[in-house]
N, C-alpha and C positions, 0 to 999 in steps of 0.2 A: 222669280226666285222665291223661295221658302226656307224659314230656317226654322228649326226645332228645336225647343230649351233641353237640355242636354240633360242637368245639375244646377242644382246652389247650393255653395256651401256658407252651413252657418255657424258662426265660430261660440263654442257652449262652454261653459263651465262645470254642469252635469252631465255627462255622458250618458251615464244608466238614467237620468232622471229622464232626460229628453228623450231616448229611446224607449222609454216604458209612455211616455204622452203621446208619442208617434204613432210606437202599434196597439198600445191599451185605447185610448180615444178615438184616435181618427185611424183606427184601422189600418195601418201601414205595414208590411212588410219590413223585416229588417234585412239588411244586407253586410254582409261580412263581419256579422257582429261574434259568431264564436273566434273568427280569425282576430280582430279586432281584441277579445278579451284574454286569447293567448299571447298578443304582442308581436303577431305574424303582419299584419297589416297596420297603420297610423292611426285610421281612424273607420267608424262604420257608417252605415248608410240606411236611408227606408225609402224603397221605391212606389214611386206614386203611380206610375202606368210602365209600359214595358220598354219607353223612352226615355223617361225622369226621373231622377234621385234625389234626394238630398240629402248631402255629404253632411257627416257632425262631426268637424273639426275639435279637439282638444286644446286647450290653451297654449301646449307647449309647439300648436301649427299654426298660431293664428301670425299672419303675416307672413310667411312661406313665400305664398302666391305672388306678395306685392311687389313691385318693383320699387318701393322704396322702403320696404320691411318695415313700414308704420300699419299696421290694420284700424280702420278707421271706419267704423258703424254710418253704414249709408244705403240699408235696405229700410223701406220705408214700411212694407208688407208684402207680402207675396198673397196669391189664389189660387184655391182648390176647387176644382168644379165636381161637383155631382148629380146626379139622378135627381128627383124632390125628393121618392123613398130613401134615397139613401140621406139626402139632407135632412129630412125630417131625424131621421132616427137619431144620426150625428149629433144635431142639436139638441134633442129630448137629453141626450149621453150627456153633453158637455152642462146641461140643466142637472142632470143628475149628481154629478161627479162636483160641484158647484164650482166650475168655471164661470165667471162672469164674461156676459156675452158686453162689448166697449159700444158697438152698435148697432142697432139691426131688429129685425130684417128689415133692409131697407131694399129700393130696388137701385141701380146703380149699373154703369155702363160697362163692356169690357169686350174682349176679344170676338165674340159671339154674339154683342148686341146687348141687352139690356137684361140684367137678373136679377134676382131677390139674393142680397148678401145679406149676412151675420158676420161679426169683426170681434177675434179674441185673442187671448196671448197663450203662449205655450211657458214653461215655468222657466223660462229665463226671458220673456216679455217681447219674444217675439211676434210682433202683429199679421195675423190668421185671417184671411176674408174666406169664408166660405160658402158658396154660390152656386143654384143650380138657376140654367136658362127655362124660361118657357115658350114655347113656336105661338102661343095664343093671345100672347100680349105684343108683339114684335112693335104694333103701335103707338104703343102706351110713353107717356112721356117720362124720364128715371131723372135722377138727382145731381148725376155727377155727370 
């Protein structure tokens, strides 16, 4: 069996602010964002491949989802994977724009074996690992 991550939603305070870090930074696509700022839909979205979203919930949804309508912060970080070019470039941006990188590049384990990450926050302090794998190191010993 296989499952596929679908979404995640993360519940923001900025809307416009996070949607401009999404697709100005890491190049994200927005989704439903003119519906979204008509009041046609709750909330917008920036997709990460043509399987994954992530939903940016508004304050007045945060707990919707839950079954006990407490929303209670228990994402630790989530990961982006890319190309090296495309990682290179990412992080030259995120140097640019002076986002502090929290750690990296370090190399570190994950779904695909061992990568080179960088770990930062989006401006509501959401923790970013950003990771591209290499087929040349597969031996190499990583951190985590």
């Amino acid at each position: 069996m296989t499952l596929v991550l679908d979404h995640i939603v993360l519940n923001v305070l900025d809307v416009r602010k996070m949607l401009m870090f999404y697709t100005d930074i890491l190049d994200l696509s927005g989704e439903r964002v003119t519906e979204y700022e008509k009041g046609t839909v709750p909330f917008p979205s920036v997709r990460l491949s043509a399987e994954t979203i992530i939903d940016l919930f508004p304050k007045h949804l945060w707990g919707k989802s839950s079954p006990d309508q407490i929303c209670r912060p228990n994402l630790n970080h989530f990961c982006l994977v890319a190309d090296k070019s495309t990682w290179q470039h990412l992080h030259a941006r995120l140097d640019e724009r002076g986002i502090a990188i929290d750690d990296g590049p370090v190399k570190r384990w994950g779904a695909r074996g061992s990568g080179v990450s960088i770990y930062f926050r989006d401006p509501e302090e959401n923790v970013i690992e950003l990771r591209y794998y290499e087929l040349d190191d597969l031996d190499q010993p990583c951190l985590l």
